[in-house]
C-alpha positions as MATLAB code, in Angstrom:
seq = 'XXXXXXXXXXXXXXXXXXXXXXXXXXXXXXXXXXXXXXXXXXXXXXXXXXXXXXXXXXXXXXXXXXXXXXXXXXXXXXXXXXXXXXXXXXXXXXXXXXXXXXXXXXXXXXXXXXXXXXXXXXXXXXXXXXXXXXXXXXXXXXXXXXXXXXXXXXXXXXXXXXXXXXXXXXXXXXXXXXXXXXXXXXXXXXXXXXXXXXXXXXXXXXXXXXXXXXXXXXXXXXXXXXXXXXXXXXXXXXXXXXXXXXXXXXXXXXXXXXXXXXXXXXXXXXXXXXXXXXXXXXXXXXXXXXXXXXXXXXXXXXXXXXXXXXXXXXXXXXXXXXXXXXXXXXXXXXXXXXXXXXXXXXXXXXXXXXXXXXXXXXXXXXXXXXXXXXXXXXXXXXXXXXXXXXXXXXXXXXXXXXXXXXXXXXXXXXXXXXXXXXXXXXXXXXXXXXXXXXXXXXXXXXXXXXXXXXXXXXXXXXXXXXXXXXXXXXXXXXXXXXXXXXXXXXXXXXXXXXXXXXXXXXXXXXXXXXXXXXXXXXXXXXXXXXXXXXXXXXXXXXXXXXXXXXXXXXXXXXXXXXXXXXXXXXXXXXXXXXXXXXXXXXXXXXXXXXXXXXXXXXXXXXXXXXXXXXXXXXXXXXXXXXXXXXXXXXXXXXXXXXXXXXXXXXXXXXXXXXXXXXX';
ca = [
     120.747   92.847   27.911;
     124.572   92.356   28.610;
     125.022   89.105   26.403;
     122.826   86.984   23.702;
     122.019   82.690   24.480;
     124.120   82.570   21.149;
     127.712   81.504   22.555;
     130.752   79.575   20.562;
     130.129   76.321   22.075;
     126.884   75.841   20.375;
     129.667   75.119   17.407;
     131.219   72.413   19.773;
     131.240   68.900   18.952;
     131.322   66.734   15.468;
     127.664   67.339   14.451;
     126.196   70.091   16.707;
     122.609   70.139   16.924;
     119.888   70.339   19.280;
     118.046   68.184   21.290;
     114.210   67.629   20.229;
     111.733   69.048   22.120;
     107.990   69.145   22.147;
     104.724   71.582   22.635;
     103.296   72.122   25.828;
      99.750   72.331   26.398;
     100.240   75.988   26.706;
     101.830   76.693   23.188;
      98.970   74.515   21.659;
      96.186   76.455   23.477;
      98.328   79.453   22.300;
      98.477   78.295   19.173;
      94.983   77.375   18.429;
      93.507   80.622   19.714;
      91.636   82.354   16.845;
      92.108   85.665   15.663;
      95.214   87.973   15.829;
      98.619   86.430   18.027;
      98.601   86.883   21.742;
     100.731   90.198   22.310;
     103.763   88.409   24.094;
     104.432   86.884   21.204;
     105.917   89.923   20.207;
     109.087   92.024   21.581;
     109.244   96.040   21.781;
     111.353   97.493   19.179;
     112.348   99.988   21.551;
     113.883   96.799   23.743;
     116.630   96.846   21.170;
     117.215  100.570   20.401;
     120.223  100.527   23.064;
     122.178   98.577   20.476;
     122.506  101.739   17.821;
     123.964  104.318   20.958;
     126.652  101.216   22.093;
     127.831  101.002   17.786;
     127.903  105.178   17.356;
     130.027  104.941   20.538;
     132.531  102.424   19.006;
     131.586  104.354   15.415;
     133.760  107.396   16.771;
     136.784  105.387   17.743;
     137.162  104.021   13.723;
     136.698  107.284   12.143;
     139.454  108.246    9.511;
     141.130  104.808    9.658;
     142.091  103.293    6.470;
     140.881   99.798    5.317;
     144.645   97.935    6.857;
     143.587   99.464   10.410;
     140.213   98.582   10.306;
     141.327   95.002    9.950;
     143.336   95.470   12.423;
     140.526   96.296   14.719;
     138.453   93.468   14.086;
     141.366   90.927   14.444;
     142.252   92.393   18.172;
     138.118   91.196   18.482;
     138.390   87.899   17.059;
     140.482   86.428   19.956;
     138.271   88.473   22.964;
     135.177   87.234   21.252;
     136.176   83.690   21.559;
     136.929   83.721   25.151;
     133.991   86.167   26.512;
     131.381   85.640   24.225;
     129.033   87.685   22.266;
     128.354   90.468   24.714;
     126.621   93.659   23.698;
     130.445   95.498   24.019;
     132.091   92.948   21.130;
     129.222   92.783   19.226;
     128.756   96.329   19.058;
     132.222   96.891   17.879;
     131.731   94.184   15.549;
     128.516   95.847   13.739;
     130.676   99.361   13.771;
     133.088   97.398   12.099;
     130.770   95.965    9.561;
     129.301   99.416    8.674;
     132.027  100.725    7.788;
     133.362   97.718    5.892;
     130.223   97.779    4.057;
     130.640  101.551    3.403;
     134.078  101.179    1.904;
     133.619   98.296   -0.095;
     129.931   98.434   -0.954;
     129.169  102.060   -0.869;
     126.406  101.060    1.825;
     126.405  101.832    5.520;
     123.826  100.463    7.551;
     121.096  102.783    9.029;
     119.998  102.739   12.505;
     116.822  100.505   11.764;
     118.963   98.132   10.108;
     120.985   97.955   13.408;
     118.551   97.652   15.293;
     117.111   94.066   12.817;
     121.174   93.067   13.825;
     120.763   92.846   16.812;
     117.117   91.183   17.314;
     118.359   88.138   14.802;
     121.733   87.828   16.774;
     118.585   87.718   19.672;
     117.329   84.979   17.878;
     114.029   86.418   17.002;
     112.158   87.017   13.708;
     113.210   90.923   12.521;
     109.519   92.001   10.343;
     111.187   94.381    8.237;
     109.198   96.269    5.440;
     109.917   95.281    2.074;
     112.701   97.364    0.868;
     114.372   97.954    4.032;
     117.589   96.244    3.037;
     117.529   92.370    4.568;
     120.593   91.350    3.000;
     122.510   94.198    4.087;
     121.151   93.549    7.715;
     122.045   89.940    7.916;
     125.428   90.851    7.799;
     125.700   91.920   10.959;
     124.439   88.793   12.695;
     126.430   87.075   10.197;
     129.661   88.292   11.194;
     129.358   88.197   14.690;
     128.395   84.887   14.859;
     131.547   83.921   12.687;
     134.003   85.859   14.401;
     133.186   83.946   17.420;
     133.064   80.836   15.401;
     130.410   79.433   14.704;
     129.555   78.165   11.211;
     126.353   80.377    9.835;
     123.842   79.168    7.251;
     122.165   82.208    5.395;
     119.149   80.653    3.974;
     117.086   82.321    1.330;
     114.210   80.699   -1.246;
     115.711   80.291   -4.514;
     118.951   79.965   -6.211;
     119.180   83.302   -7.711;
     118.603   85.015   -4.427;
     121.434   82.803   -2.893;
     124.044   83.609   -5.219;
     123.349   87.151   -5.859;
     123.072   87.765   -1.783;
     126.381   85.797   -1.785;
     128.187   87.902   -3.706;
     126.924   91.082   -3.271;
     127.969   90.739    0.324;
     131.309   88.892    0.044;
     133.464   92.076    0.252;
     132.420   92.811    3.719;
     132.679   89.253    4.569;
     136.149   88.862    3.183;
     137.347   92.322    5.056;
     137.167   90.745    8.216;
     138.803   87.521    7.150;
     135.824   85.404    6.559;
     135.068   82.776    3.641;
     131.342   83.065    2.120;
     130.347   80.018   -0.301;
     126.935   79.527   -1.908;
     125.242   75.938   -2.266;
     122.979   75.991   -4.979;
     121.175   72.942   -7.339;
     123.981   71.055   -9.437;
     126.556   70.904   -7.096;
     128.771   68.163   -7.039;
     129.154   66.521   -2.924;
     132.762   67.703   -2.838;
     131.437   71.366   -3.752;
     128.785   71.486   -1.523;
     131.222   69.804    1.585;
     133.995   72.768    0.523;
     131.213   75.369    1.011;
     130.182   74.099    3.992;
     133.354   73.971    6.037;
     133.117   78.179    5.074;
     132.464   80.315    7.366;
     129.214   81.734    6.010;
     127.568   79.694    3.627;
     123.785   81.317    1.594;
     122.136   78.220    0.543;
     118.608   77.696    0.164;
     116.292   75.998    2.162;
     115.395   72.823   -0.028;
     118.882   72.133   -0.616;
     120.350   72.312    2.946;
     117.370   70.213    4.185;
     118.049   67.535    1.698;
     122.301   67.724    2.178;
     121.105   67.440    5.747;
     119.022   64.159    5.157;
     121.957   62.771    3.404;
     124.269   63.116    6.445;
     121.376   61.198    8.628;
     121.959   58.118    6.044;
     125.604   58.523    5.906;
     125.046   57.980    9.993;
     122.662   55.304   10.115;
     121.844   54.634   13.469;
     123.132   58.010   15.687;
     126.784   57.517   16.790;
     128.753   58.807   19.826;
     131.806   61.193   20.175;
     133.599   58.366   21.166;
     132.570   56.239   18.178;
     133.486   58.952   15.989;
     136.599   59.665   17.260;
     137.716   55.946   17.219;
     136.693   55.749   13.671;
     138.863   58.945   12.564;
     141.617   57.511   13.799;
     141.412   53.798   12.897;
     138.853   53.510   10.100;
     140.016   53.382    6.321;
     136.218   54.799    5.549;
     135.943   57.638    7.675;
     132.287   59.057    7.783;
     133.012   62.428    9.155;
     135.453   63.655    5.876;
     131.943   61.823    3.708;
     129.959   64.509    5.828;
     128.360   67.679    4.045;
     127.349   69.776    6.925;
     128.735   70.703   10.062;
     126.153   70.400   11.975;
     123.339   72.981   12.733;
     125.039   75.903   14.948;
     123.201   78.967   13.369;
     120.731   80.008   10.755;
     119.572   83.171    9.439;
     116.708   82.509    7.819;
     115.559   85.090    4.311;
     111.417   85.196    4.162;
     110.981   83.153    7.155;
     107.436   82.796    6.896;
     107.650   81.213    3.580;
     109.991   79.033    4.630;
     108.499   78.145    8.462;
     105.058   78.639    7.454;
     103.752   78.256    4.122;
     106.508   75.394    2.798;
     105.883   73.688    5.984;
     103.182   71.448    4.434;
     105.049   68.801    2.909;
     107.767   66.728    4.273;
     111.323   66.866    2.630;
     111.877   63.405    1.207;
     114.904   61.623    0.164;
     114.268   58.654   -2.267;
     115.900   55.738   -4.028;
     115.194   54.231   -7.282;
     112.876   50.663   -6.643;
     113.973   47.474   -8.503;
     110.451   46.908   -9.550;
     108.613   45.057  -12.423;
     105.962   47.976  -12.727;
     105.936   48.547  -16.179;
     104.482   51.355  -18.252;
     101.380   48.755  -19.175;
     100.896   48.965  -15.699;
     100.550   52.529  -15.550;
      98.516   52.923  -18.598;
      95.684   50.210  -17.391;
      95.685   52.134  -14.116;
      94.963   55.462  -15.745;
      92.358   53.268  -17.860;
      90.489   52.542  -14.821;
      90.617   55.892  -13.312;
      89.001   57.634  -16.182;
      85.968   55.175  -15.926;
      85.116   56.545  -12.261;
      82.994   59.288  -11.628;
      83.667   62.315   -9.209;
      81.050   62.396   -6.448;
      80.102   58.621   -6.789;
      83.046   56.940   -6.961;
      85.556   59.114   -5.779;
      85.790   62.842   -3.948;
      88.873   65.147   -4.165;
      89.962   68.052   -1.984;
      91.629   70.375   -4.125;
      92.604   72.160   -1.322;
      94.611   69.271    0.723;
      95.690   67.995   -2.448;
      94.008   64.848   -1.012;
      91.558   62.424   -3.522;
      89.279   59.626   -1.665;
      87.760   57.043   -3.267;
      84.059   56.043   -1.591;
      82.947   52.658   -1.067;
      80.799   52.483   -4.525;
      83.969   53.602   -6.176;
      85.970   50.332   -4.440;
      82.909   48.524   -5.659;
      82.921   49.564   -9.388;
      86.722   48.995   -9.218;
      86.730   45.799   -8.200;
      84.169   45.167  -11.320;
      86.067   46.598  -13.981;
      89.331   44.973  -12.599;
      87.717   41.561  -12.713;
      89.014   40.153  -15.669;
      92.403   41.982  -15.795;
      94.244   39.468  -13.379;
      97.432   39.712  -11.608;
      98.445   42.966   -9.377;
      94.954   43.624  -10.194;
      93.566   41.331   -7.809;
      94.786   42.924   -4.826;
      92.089   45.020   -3.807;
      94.666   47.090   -1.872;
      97.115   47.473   -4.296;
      94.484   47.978   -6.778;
      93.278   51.127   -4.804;
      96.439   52.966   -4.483;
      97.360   52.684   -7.670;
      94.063   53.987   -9.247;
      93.936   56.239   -6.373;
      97.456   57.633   -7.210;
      96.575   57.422  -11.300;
      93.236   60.105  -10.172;
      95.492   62.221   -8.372;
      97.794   62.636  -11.752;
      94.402   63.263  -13.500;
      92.195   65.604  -11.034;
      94.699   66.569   -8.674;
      97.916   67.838  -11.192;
      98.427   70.379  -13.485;
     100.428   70.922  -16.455;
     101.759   74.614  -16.555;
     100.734   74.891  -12.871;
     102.254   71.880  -10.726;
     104.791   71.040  -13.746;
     106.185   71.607  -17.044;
     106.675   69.005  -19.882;
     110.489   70.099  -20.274;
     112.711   67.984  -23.150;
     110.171   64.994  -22.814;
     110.494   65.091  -18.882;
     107.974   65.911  -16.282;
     109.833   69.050  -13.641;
     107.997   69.585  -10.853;
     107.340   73.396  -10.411;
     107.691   74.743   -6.150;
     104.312   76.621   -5.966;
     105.678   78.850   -3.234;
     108.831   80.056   -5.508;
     107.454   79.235   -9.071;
     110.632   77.664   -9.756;
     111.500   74.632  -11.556;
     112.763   71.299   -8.847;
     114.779   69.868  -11.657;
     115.958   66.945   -9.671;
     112.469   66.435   -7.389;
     110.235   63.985   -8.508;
     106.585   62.709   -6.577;
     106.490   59.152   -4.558;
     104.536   56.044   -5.102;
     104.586   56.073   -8.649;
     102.633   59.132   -8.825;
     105.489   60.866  -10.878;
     105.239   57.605  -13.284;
     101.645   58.037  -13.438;
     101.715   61.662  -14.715;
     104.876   61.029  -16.981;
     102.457   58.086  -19.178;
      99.780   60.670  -19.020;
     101.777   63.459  -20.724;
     103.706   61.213  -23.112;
     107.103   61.369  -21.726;
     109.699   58.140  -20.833;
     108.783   56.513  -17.560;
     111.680   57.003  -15.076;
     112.177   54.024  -12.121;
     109.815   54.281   -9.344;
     111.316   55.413   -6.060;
     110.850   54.433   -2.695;
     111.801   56.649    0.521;
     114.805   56.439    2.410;
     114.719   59.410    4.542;
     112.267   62.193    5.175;
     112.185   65.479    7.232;
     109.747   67.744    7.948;
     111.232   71.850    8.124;
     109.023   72.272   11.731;
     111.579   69.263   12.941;
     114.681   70.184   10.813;
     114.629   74.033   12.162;
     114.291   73.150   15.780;
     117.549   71.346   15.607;
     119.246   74.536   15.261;
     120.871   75.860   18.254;
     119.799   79.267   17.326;
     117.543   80.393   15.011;
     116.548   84.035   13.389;
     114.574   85.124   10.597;
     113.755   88.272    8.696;
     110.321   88.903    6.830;
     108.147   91.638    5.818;
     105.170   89.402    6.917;
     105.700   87.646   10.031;
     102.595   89.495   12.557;
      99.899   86.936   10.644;
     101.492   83.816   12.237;
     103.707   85.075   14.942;
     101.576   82.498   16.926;
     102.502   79.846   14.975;
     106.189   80.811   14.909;
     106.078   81.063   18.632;
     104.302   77.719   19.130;
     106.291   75.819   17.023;
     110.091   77.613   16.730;
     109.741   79.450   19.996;
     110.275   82.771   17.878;
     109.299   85.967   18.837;
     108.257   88.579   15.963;
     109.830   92.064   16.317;
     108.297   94.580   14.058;
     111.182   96.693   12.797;
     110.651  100.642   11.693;
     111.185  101.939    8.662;
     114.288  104.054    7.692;
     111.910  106.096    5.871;
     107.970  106.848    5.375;
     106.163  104.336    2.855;
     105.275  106.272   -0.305;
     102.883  103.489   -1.256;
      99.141  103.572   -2.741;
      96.971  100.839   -2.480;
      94.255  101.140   -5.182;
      90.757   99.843   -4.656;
      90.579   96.073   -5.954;
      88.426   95.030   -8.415;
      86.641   91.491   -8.898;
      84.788   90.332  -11.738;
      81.848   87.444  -12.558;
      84.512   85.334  -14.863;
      88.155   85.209  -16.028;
      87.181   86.908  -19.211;
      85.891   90.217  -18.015;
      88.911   89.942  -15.567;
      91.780   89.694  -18.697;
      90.268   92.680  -20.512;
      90.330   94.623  -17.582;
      93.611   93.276  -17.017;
      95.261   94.060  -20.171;
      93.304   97.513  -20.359;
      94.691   98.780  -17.152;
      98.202   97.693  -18.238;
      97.525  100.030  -21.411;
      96.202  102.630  -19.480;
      99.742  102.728  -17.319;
     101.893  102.006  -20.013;
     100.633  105.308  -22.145;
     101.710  107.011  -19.002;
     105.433  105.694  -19.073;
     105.150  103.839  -15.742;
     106.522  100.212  -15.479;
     103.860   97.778  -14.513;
     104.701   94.503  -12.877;
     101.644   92.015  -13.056;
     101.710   88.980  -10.449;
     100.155   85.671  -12.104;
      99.875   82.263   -9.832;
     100.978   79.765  -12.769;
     102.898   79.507  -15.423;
      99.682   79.902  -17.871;
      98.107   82.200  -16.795;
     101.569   84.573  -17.259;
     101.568   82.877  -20.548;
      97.931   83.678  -21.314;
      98.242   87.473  -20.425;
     101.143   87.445  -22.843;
      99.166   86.290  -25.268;
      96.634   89.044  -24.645;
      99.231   91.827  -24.367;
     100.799   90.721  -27.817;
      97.619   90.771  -29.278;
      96.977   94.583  -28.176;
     100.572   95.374  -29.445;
     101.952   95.578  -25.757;
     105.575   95.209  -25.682;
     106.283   93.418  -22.629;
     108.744   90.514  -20.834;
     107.970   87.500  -18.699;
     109.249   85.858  -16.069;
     108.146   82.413  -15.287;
     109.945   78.545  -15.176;
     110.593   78.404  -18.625;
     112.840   81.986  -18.658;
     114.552   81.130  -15.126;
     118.165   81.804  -16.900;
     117.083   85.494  -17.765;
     115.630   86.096  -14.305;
     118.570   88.756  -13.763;
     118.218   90.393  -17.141;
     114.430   91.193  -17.261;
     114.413   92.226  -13.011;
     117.296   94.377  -14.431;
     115.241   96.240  -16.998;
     111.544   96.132  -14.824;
     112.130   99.197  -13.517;
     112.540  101.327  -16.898;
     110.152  103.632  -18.483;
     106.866  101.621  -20.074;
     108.400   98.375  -19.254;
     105.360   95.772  -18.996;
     106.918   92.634  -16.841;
     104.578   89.546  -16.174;
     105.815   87.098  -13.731;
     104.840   84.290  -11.835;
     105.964   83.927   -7.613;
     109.630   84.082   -8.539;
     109.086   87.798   -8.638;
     107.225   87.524   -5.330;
     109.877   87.757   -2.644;
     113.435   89.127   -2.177;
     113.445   91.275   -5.980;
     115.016   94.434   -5.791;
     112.901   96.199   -8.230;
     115.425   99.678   -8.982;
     113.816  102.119  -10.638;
     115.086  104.397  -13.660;
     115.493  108.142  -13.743;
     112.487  109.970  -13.795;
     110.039  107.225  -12.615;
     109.476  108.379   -9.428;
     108.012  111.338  -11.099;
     105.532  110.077  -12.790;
     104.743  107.439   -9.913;
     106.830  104.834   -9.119;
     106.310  101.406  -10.382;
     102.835   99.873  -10.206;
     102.099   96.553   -9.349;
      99.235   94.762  -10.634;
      98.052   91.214   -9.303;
      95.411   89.078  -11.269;
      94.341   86.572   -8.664;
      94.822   86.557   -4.574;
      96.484   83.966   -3.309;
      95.496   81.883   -0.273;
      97.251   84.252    2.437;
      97.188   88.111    2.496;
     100.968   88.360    3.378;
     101.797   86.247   -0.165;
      99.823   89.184   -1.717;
     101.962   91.947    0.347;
     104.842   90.523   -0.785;
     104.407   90.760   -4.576;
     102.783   94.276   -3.060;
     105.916   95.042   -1.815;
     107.818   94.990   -5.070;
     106.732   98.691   -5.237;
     107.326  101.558   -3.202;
     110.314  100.838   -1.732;
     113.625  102.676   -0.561;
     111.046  105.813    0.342;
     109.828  105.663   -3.283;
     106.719  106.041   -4.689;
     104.619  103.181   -5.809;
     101.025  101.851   -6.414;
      99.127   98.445   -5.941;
      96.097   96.377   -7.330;
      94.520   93.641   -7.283;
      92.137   92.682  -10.431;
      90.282   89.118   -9.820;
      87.523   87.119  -10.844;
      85.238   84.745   -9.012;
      86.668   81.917  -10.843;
      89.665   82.603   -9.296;
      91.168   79.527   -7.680;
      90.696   80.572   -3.936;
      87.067   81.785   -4.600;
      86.289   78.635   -5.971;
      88.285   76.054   -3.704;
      87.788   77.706   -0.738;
      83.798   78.976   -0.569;
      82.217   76.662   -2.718;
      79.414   77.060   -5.344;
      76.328   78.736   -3.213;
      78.613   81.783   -1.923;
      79.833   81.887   -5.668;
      76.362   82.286   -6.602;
      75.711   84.918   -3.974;
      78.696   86.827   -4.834;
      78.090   87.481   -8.369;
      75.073   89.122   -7.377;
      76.798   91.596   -5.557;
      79.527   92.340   -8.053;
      76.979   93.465  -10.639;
      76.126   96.185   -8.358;
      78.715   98.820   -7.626;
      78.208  100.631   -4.449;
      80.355  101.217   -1.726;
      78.418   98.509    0.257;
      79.113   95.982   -2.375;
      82.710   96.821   -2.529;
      82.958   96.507    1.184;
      80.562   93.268    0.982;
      83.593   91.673   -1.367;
      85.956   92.583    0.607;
      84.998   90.686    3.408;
      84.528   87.715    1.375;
      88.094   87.741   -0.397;
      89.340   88.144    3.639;
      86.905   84.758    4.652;
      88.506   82.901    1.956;
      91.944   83.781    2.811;
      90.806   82.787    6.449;
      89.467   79.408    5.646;
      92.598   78.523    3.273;
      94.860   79.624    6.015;
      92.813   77.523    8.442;
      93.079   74.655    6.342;
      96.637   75.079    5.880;
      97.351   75.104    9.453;
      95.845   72.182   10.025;
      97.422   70.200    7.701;
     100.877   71.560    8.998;
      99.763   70.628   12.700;
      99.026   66.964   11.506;
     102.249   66.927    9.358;
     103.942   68.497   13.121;
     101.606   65.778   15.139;
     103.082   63.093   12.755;
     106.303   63.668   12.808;
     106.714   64.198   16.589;
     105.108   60.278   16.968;
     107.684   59.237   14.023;
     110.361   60.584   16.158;
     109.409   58.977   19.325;
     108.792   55.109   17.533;
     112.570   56.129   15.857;
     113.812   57.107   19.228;
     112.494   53.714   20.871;
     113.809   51.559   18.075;
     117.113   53.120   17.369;
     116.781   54.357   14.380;
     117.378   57.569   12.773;
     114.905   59.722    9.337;
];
């Protein structure tokens, strides 16, 4: 492997991206085959180990040089690099270079594993690296590389916090070799985000450069030519390319890839305007009237699942009855249906303290993936308006949609793509199918030091709570910190409620304490510290652990509920035991859990409660297996959904394609 398909004039042109392509009848047979991913989806670790002898070659040639000469080093690169491309001889220097950058200025060199995850994103594949194993420090090698030989990089991670603090942490080693890193996070002004953008390196997160990129398709309107463009920057008073946020979509290295590729790949990204409507709150109030008069099971059937609510044909029929006498929009039978339809969803379908918080007398949407607050996200078709009447806040203007992406067609636009994960071997089929990325499973600097305790499930959220807050007791007496994974905002709020009750000391982390995230991460680690979070303590924490913990264990990490795939529970898993430290895992559930109940339905609940009265080996193993066929069947159902959303999407772009138009 002499050179990499990543080149400089992927950065060519005014808005580089790549052409759309579709799936073959192979990669759909590929990707509907059951069970585990065909093995060429993956690549040999050991196809990659050359690149660690080629950098401790170029490693000897920088030893004793002082910080001026080392610059001096990777400026005689920048030019070559530029002219030959990234072969395996620059980039090799360049990654020496970047060690020992990183050593100087960070106190960090990289270890050969993490070289090794370097070179397989610069490869554009997906680097499975075990939680722990230093991510952030490894994307800088791609990173620089790729920006030596100019090309603008997007380092894309889940959440704010993660953004800024990878940002910064890694700026010194960026800045040795002459490079700019900005950050684009929520509340930027346009002018911000363009100035971060023209940087070299830019961490953003995912939501925020899809939506940035959305507003560059309307700022195009229908898709212009070089030649256009040109002719406009040098005769037009209102020139669209210095209104343009991006620079296109060159290269992305993409932080927890299979959140981002997989599980947020769902739901379209959606740009929306405010409607000039007559819609009133009245409006909104009869329709939420008429939904709570309809039955579930007669008149209408929800999937909690899909997030999807039907209403049958008797329901239409008892609608149309009660609606008789109201007049006006109420006539419409089809109007009438999506708005009563939309007013059940708000009811059945939504949350408060799961899918949103009442915040200052406004409805925030909370991102179930990150358990984050989407300050400035707001549902479609009055749906938002619907839930804002039900919970008593001001009814903001309905919006309509202007533009909409979904990440499976935003991400193939890149001309080169990489991610890095600790959970990637699930859906490497998926990845393959859809990204054409290949899943490289990285090794570990140093053994895992980490216990997985037998789980423990329970007939009802009760008994689950008290076992819950016992076991936290239990640990705390012994000086180890505990970190306990909830799935919503209250049920972290409920356990706190519990612990306080027993006298627990303890801090959580959830949408409401977003602005002390740093703070109580900080002090998780210490000696009898009790931390309850939601998913924003999930993926990409750096859990450090004080002196004398490792002694007595290591942190232990307790979750309350499984969530709908296994690699969402390795993740919060993964919190502990890392760095070759020890740790400890469990998971404490009930059968009311949500993906026992969503997922299996009542008669297996029945069955299963039957078998968690007994305790036996054979009905520990028996539960087992039916945790792992709910997972399945939720991961099932998800994947189906995102092949629709994919199906859709590839027919939108065709009818756009045909018409002229652009998202």
């Amino acid at each position: 492997m002499s050179s990499i398909a990543l080149s400089p004039g992927s950065a060519k042109g005014f808005y580089p991206e790549r052409k759309q392509s579709t799936e073959s009848k192979l990669d759909q047979a590929v990707i509907n085959t059951a069970g585990n991913a065909t093995s060429w989806l993956y690549a040999r670790p050991e196809r990659f180990r050359s690149i660690v002898d080629h950098v401790n070659v170029h490693a000897e040639t920088l030893k004793g040089l002082n910080e001026h000469q080392l610059r001096e080093k990777a400026d005689s690169i920048r030019g070559r690099i530029k002219t030959e491309g990234l072969t395996i001889d620059l980039v090799s220097r360049i990654f020496a270079l970047t060690r020992e950058f990183s050593g100087l200025k960070l106190g960090m060199r990289h270890f050969d594993v993490q070289l090794i995850g370097g070179w397989v994103l610069l490869n554009g594949m997906i680097a499975e690296m075990e939680t722990g194993e230093g991510k952030t420090l490894t994307a800088t090698l791609p990173a620089c590389a790729a920006a030596l030989a100019g090309i603008p990089v997007h380092v894309i991670t889940v959440n704010d916090y993660l953004a800024r603090r990878d940002a910064g942490w890694m700026k010194p080693v960026y800045e040795s070799f002459g490079l700019r890193v900005s950050v684009v996070v929520h509340g930027m002004s346009q002018e911000e985000r363009r100035e971060a953008y023209r940087s070299e390196i830019t961490y953003c997160t995912n939501k925020e450069l899809v939506f940035d990129y959305l507003k560059d398709r309307l700022l195009f309107g229908q898709q212009p030519g070089h030649i256009q463009m040109r002719l406009e920057r040098l005769y037009g008073e209102d020139k669209r390319l210095d209104r343009l946020l991006l620079r296109g979509l060159p290269f992305a290295i993409i932080d927890e890839a299979d959140s981002v590729l997989i599980d947020e790949a769902r739901t379209p990204l959606i740009i929306s305007g405010p409607v000039d409507a007559t819609c009133e709150t009245h409006l909104y109030d009869e329709a939420l009237e008429l939904a709570g008069q309809l039955t579930e099971g007669d008149d209408f059937i929800f999937d909690s699942v899909k997030k999807t609510l039907d209403v049958t044909d008797e329901g239409k029929a008892r609608l149309q009855d009660l609606a008789e006498s109201m007049g006006g929009l109420w006539k419409s039978s089809q109007h009438r249906e999506e708005l009563v339809t939309q007013a059940l969803q708000a009811l059945h379908l939504y949350e408060k303290d799961r899918d949103y918080l009442v915040k200052d007398r406004k409805i925030q949407i909370v991102d179930e993936y990150t358990g984050r607050l989407m300050a400035d996200r707001s549902w479609e078709r009055g749906l938002h308006q619907l839930i804002e009447v039900k919970e008593g806040c001001e009814v903001t203007a309905r919006n309509e949609t202007l533009a909409r992406i979904s990440y499976q067609r935003f991400f193939r636009r890149y001309h080169h793509v990489a991610g890095m994960t600790g959970t990637a071997r699930e859906v490497a089929n998926e990845l393959w199918s859809v990204y054409r990325l290949k899943v490289v499973t990285i090794p570990t600097h140093k053994p895992l030091v980490r216990n997985a305790l037998q789980g423990k499930v329970f007939r009802n959220e009760r008994e689950k709570w008290i076992a819950v807050v016992n076991r936290i007791k239990e640990l705390n007496e012994k000086g180890r910190p505990v970190l306990v994974g909830t799935r919503s905002v209250a049920a972290s709020e409920h356990l706190s409620q519990l612990l306080s009750e027993r006298g627990l000391h303890h801090r959580v982390l959830n949408a409401r304490q977003d602005d002390e995230e740093a703070e109580i991460i900080a002090q998780a680690g210490q000696r009898a510290q009790i931390t309850v979070a939601t998913n924003m303590a999930g993926r990409g924490t750096d859990i450090v652990l004080s002196t004398g913990i490792a002694e007595l264990g290591g942190l232990h990490v307790i979750a309350t509920e499984y969530h709908d795939a296994r690699r969402i529970d390795r993740q919060l898993f993964g919190r502990c035991g890392r760095h070759g430290e020890p740790g400890s895992f469990e998971c404490i559930a009930s059968l009311e859990d949500e993906i026992l109940t969503s997922f299996l339905g009542k008669p297996l609940g029945i069955l299963a409660k039957q078998f968690v009265e007994k305790d036996s080996s054979l009905t520990r193993w028996i539960m087992k297996m039916y945790i792992v066929y709910a997972q399945y069947v939720s991961q099932r159902k998800y994947y189906h959904i995102r092949r629709e959303l994919l199906k859709y999407d590839e027919s939108l772009e065709k009818a756009m394609a045909f018409s002229g138009r652009r998202e």
